[in-house]
DRENVEX-615265 format. One record per residue (C-alpha): residue in three letters; x, y, z. Coordinates in pm, 1 decimal. Layout:
["ALA"; [X; Y; Z]]
...
//
This chain:
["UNK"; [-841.1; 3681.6; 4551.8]]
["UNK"; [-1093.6; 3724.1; 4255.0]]
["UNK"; [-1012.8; 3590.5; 3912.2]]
["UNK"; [-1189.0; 3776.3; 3605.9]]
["UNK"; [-1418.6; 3484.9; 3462.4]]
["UNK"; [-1268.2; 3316.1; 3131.8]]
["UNK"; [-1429.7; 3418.4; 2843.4]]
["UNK"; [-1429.1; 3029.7; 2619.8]]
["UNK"; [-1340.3; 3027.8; 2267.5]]
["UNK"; [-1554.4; 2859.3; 2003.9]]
["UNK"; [-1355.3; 2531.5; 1887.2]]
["UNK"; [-1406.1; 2656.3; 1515.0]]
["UNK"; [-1215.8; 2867.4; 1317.6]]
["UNK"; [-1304.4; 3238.2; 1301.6]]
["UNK"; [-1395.9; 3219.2; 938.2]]
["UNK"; [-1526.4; 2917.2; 882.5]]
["UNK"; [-1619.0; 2937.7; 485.3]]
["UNK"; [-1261.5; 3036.1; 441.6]]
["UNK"; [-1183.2; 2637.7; 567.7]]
["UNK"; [-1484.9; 2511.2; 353.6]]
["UNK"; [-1379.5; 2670.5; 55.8]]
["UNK"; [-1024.8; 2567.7; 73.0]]
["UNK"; [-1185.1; 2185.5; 162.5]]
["UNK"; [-1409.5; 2203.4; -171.4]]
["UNK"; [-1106.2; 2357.2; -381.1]]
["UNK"; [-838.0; 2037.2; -272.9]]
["UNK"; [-1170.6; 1812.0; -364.3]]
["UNK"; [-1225.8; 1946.9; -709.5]]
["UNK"; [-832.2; 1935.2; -766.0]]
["UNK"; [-814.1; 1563.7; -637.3]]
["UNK"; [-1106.0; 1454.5; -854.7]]
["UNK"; [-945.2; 1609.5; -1162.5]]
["UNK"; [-622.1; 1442.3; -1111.9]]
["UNK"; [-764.1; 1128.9; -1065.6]]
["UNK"; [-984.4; 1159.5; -1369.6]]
["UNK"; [-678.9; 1293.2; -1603.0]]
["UNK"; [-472.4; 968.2; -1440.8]]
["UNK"; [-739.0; 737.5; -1509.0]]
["UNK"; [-805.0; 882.2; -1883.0]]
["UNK"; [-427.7; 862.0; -1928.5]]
["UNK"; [-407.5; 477.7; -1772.1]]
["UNK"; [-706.7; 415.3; -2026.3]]
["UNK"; [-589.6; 581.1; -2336.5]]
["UNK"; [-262.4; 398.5; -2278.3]]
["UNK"; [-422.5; 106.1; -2370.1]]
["UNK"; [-570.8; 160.6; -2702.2]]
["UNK"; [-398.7; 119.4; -3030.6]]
["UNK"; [-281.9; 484.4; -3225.7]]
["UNK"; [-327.0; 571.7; -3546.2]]
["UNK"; [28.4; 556.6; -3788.8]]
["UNK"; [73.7; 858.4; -3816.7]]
["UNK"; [427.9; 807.2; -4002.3]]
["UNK"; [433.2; 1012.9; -4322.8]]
["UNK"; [494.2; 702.5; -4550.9]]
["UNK"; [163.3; 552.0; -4387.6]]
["UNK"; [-13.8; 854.3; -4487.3]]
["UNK"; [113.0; 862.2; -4800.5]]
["UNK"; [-26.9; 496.0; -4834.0]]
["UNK"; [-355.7; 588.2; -4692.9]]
["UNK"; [-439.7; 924.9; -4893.6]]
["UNK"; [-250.5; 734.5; -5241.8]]
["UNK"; [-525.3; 718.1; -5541.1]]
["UNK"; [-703.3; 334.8; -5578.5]]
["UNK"; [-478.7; 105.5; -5812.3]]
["UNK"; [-640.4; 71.1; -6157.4]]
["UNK"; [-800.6; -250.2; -6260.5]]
["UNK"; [-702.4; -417.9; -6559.6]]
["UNK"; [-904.7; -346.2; -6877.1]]
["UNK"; [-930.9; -683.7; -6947.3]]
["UNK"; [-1183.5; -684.3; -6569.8]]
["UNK"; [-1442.9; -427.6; -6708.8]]
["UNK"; [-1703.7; -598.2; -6865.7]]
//
């Protein structure tokens, strides 16, 4: 009895850019999420401007006159 010989399969995939490109894409998504969580953890951590309307008002109000009697 004679068997046909077996013809052996490469181990790799068939289109092997298609795996490299899908590798580089999930690299470049994990490096931007780490990067956004690591600005937010950082910006967390800074005081924010008061940005209430009565500080505004304080902030953009005209200088308070000085007394007459203060100019030389």
């Amino acid at each position: 009895m004679h068997m046909p010989p077996q013809r052996i399969h490469p181990a790799s995939p068939r289109n092997p850019l298609r795996r490299l490109s899908a590798e580089l894409v999930l690299i470049v998504i994990a490096k931007l999420v780490l990067l956004s969580l690591l600005g937010w953890y950082v910006s967390t951590h800074y005081p924010h401007a008061d940005t209430r309307p009565a500080a505004v008002e304080r902030l953009l109000a005209p200088a308070a006159h000085t007394p007459s009697e203060a100019k030389p």
